[in-house]
ZALUMFI-973374 format. One line per field, with one value per residue (C-alpha): residue number from 1; residue in one letter; x, y, z. Coordinates in steps of 0.25 Angstrom, whole numbers, plus 5000, padded with zeros to 4 digits. Example, Ala and Ser with C-alpha at 12.3 -4.5 7.8 and 13.67 -1.06 7.14 Angstrom:
<rs>
i: 1,2 .
aa: A,S .
u: 5049,5055 .
v: 4982,4996 .
w: 5031,5029 .
</rs>
This chain:
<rs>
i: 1,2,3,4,5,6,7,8,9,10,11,12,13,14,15,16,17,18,19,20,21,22,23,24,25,26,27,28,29,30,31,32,33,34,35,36,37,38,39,40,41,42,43,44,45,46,47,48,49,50,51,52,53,54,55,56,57,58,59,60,61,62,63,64,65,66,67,68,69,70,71,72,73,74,75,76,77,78 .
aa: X,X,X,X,X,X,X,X,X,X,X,X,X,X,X,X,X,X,X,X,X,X,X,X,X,X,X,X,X,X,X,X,X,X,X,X,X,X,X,X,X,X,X,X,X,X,X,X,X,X,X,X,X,X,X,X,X,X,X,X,X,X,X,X,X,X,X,X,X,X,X,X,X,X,X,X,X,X .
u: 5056,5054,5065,5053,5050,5067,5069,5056,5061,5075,5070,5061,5072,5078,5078,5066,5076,5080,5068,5064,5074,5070,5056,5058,5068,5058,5047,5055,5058,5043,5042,5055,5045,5033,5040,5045,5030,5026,5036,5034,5019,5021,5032,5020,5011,5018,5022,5006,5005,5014,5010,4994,5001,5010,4998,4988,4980,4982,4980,4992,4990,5003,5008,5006,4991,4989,4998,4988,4977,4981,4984,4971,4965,4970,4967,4954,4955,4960 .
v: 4961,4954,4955,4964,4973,4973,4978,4987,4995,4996,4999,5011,5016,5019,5033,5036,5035,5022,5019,5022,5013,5001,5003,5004,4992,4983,4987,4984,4969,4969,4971,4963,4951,4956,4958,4944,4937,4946,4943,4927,4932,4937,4926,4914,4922,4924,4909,4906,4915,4911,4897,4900,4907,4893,4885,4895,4898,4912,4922,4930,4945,4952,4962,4974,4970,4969,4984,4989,4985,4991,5004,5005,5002,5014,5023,5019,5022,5037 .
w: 5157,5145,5133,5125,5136,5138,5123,5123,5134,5128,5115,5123,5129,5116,5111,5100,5088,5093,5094,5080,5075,5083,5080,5065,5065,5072,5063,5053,5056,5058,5043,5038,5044,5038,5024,5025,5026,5017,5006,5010,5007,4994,4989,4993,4984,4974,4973,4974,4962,4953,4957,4953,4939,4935,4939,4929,4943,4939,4928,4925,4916,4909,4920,4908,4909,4923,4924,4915,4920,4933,4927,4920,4935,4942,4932,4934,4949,4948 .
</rs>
């Protein structure tokens, strides 16, 4: 018997609550990983970005402008 088929019989043999736990902690450590890739993700583009903004790749607008503009767009929507 393999040490995965060892650890799911034991783990089966737990009670529910028990069970509960294990299952929410390893769902857990499957999203610790995923936050990590997606953090690294967003870090490389907001390094692309900036980069296309110091280089005048990209056109910036006042955050109050863009807010506005925003507002005035789901108003529309309703």
């Amino acid at each position: 018997m393999s040490e995965f088929e060892k650890v799911t019989v034991e783990a089966l043999a737990l009670p529910a609550q028990n069970r509960v736990e294990l299952a929410e902690m390893l769902i857990q450590s499957l999203d610790e990983e995923e936050d990590a890739e997606i953090k690294s993700a967003w870090l490389a583009e907001i390094r692309r970005r900036d980069q296309e903004i110091k280089e005048g790749k990209s056109v910036t607008r006042p955050a109050v402008e863009v807010l506005k503009e925003a507002r005035e767009m789901v108003r529309c929507v309703k």
